[in-house]
C-alpha positions as CSV (number, residue, x, y, z in Angstrom):
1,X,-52.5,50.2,24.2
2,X,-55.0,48.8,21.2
3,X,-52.9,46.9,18.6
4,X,-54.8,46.3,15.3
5,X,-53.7,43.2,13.5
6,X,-55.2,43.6,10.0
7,X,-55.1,39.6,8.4
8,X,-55.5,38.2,11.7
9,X,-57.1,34.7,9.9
10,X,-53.8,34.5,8.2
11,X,-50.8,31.9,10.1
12,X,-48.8,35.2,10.7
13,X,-51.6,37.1,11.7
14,X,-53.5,34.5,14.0
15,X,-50.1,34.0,15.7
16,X,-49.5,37.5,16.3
17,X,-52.5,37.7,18.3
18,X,-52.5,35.0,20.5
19,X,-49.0,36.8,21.5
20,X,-50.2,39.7,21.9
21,X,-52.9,38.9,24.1
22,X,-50.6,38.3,27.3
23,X,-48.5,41.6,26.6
24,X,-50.9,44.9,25.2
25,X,-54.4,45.9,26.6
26,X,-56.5,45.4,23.5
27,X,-56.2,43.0,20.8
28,X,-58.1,43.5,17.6
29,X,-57.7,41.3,14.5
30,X,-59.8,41.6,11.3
31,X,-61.1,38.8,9.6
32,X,-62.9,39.1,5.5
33,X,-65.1,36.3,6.8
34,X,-65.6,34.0,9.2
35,X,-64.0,35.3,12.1
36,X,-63.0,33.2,14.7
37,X,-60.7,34.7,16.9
38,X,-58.3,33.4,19.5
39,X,-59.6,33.9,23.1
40,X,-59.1,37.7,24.0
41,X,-59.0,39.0,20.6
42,X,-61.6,41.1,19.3
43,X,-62.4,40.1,15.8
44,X,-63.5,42.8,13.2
45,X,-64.7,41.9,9.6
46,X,-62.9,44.0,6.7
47,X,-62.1,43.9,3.0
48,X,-59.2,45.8,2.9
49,X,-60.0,46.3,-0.6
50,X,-62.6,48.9,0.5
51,X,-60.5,51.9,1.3
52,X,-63.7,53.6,3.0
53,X,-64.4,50.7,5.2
54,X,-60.7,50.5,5.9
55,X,-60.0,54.2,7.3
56,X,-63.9,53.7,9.2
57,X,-62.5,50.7,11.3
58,X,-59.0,52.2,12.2
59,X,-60.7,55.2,13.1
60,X,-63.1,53.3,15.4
61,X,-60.8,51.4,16.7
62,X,-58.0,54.1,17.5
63,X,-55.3,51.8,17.6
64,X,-51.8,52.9,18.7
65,X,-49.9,50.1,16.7
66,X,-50.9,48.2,13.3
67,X,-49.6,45.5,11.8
68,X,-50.7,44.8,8.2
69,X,-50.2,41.5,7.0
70,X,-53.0,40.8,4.4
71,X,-52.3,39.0,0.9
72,X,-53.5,37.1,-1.7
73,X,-51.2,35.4,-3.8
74,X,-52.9,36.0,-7.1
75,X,-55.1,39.2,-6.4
76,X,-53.3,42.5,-7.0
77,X,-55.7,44.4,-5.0
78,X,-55.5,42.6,-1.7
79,X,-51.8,42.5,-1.5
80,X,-50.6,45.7,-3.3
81,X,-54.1,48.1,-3.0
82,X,-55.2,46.4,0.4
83,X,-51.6,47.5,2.1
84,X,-52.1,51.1,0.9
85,X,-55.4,51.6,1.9
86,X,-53.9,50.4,5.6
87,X,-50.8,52.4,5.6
88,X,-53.4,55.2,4.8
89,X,-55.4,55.0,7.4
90,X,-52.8,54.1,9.9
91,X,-51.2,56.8,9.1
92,X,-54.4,59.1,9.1
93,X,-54.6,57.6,12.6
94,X,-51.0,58.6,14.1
95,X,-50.7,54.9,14.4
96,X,-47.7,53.0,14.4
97,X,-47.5,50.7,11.5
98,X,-45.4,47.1,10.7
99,X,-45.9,46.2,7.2
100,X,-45.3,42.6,6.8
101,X,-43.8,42.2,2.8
102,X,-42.0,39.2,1.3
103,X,-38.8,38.0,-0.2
104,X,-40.7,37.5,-3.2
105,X,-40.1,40.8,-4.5
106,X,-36.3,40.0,-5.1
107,X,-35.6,38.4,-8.7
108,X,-32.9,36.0,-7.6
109,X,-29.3,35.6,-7.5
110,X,-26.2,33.3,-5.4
111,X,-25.3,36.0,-3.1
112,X,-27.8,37.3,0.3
113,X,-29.8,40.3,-0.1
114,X,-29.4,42.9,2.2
115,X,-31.9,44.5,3.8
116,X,-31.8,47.6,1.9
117,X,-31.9,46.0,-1.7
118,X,-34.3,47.3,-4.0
119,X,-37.1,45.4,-5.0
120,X,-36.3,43.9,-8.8
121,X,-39.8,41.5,-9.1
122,X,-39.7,39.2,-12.1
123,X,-43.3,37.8,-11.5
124,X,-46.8,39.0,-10.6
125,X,-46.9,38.7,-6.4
126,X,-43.4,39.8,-6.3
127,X,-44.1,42.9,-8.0
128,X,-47.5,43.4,-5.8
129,X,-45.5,43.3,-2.9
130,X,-43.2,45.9,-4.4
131,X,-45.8,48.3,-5.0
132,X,-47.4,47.5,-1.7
133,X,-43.8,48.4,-0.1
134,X,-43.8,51.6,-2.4
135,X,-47.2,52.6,-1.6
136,X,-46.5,52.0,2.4
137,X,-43.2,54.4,2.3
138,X,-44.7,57.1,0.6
139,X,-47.5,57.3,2.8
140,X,-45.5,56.4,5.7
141,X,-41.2,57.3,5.9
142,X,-41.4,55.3,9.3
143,X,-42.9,52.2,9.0
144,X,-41.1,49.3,9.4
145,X,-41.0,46.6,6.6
146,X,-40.4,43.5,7.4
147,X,-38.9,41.0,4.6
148,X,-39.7,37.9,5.7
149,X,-39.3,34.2,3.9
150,X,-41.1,30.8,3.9
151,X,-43.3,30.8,7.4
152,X,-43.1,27.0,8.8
153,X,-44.6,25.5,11.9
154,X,-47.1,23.0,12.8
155,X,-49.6,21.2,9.8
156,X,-51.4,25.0,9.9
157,X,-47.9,26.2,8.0
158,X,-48.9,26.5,4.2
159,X,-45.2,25.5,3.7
160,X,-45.7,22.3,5.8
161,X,-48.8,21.2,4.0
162,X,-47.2,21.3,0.7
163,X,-44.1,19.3,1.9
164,X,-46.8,16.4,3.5
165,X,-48.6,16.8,0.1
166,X,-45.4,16.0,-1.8
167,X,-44.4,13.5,0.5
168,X,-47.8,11.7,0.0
169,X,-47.3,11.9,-3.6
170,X,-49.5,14.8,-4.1
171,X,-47.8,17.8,-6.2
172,X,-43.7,18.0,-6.2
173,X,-41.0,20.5,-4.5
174,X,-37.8,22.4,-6.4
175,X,-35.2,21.3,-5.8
176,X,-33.5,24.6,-7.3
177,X,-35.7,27.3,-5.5
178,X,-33.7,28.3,-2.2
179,X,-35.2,30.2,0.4
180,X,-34.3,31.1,4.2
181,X,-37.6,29.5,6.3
182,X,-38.1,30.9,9.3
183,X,-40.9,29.7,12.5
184,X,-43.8,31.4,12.7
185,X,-43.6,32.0,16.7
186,X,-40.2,33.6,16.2
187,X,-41.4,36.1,13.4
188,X,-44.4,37.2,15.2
189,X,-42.2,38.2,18.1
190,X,-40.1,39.9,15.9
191,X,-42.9,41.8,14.6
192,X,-44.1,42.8,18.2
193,X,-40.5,43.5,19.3
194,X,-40.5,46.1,16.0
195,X,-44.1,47.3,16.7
196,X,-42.7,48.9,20.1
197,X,-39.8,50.4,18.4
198,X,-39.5,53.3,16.3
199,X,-37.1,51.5,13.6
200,X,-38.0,52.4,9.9
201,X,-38.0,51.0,6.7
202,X,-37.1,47.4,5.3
203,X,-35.6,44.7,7.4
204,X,-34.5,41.4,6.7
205,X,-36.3,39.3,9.1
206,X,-36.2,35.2,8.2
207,X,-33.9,32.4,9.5
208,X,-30.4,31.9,9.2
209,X,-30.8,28.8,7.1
210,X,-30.8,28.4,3.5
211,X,-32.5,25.3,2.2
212,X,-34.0,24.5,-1.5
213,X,-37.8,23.6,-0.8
214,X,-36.7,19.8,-1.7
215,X,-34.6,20.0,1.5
216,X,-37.3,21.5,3.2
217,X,-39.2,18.3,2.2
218,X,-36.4,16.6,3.6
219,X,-36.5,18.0,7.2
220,X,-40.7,18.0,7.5
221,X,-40.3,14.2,6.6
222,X,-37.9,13.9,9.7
223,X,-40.0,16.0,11.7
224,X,-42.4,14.0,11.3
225,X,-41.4,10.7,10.9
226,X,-42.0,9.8,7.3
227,X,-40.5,8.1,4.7
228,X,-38.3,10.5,2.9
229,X,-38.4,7.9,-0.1
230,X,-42.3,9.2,-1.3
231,X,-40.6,12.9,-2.0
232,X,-41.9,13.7,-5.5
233,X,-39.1,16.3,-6.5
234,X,-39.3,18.6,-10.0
235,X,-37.1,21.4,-11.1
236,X,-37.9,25.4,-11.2
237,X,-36.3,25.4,-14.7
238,X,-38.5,22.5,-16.0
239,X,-41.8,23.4,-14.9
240,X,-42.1,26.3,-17.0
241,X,-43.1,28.6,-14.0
242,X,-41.6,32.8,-13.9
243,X,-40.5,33.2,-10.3
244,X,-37.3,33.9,-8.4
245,X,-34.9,30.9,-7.9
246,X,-32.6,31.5,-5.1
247,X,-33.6,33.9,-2.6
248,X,-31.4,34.1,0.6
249,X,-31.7,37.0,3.0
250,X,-29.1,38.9,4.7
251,X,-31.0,39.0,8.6
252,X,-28.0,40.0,10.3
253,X,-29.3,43.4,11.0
254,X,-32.6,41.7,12.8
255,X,-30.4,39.2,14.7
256,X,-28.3,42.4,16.2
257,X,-31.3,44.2,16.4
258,X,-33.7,42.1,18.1
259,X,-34.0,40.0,21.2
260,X,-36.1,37.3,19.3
261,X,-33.6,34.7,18.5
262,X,-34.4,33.3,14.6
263,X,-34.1,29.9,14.6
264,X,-32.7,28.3,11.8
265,X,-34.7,25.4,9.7
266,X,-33.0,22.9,10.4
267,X,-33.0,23.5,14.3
268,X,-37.0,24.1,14.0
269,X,-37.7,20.5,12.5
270,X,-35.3,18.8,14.4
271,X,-36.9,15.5,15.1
């Protein structure tokens, strides 16, 4: 079987392929520059912009599975066009497709989100990952969605350099903003698990632990041994920022569904 990981430079995407590796036949990850693949992974450039080059490479490729990861936080046409012009040619392909999308596209409110909740964006990425979810149902009813949350891990976790940052000072975390982290390792095999099902539509897939990014803060400092006491903290409300507050996710469904166990947070950066 040929698996096509499309964002492989990506945390997500990178960690996908290295698991991979050990448990299909063919790895391919694409790479907009730079490629440097893990060992076994054939690396592919693409702009998945291009819609042309991106039906070309699937087609050449002939994978049986893709899983679509690529975004840009502030570029509509990676993360909303990019994703349609995948589920295209996946679809064009008879390949199965994992769509990786975001709890960002959820306004915010107290209670958990289910996995079936419609999208209700209040800011710019949130509503690119709506239309990118749109654009991948239309074109293909049996993709599976994945919602996923903050990704954490090692220092190559986006979400762990900006609670180091803080703690040295550098930039500030809400303490209002609640989210439901979850470990990169987990969600990638949760994203293979799905590839070699035939489950469609969204799913919930993040950890079972609810945390402000403050807390977060919190845990990394313990994880890592530094003084809490540097945490520069700010508030949602006060910075003048448009983006969803509290965001928990409902992964119950995942956690029935799947054999990957989702750790929660605070298990993850246990010290």
């Amino acid at each position: 079987m040929t698996l096509l990981v499309v964002g492989a430079s990506g945390h997500l995407g990178g960690e996908v392929c290295r698991r991979a590796v050990a448990a299909v036949e063919r790895v391919v990850g694409t790479y907009h520059a730079n490629p440097v693949a893990p060992a076994g992974v054939e690396a592919r450039r693409l702009d998945v912009t291009d819609r042309a080059a991106v039906r070309a490479l699937v087609a050449a490729v002939r994978p049986a599975v893709v899983v679509s990861t690529p975004y840009r936080y502030d570029d509509w046409t990676v993360t909303a066009d990019g994703a349609a012009n995948v589920a295209y040619a996946a679809a064009r392909a008879g390949a199965r497709l994992v769509h990786l999308s975001s709890d960002a596209l959820h306004a915010g409110r107290p209670e958990p989100y289910a996995d079936d909740d419609v999208p209700t964006p209040v800011f710019a990425y949130g509503a690119a990952k709506a239309a990118a979810e749109t654009a991948v149902r239309v074109v293909d009813p049996g993709a599976a969605l994945v919602r996923t949350s903050l990704i954490v891990g090692d220092e190559r976790s986006r979400q762990v350099r900006l609670c180091l940052d803080a703690l040295a000072g550098r930039g500030a975390l809400f303490t209002d903003e609640v989210r439901c982290p979850v470990d990169v390792g987990d969600l990638a095999s949760a994203v293979l698990e799905l590839a070699a099902s035939d489950y469609a539509g969204p799913l919930n897939v993040a950890g079972p632990d609810a945390v402000s990014r403050a807390e977060l803060g919190l845990l990394v400092a313990r994880r890592f041994g530094l003084d809490p006491g540097g945490l520069r903290t700010a508030t949602s409300a006060a910075s003048g920022l448009v983006r969803p507050v509290e965001v928990r996710l409902d992964s119950s469904r995942a956690a029935g569904l799947l054999r990957t166990r989702l750790r929660g947070v605070r298990e993850l950066l246990a010290p």
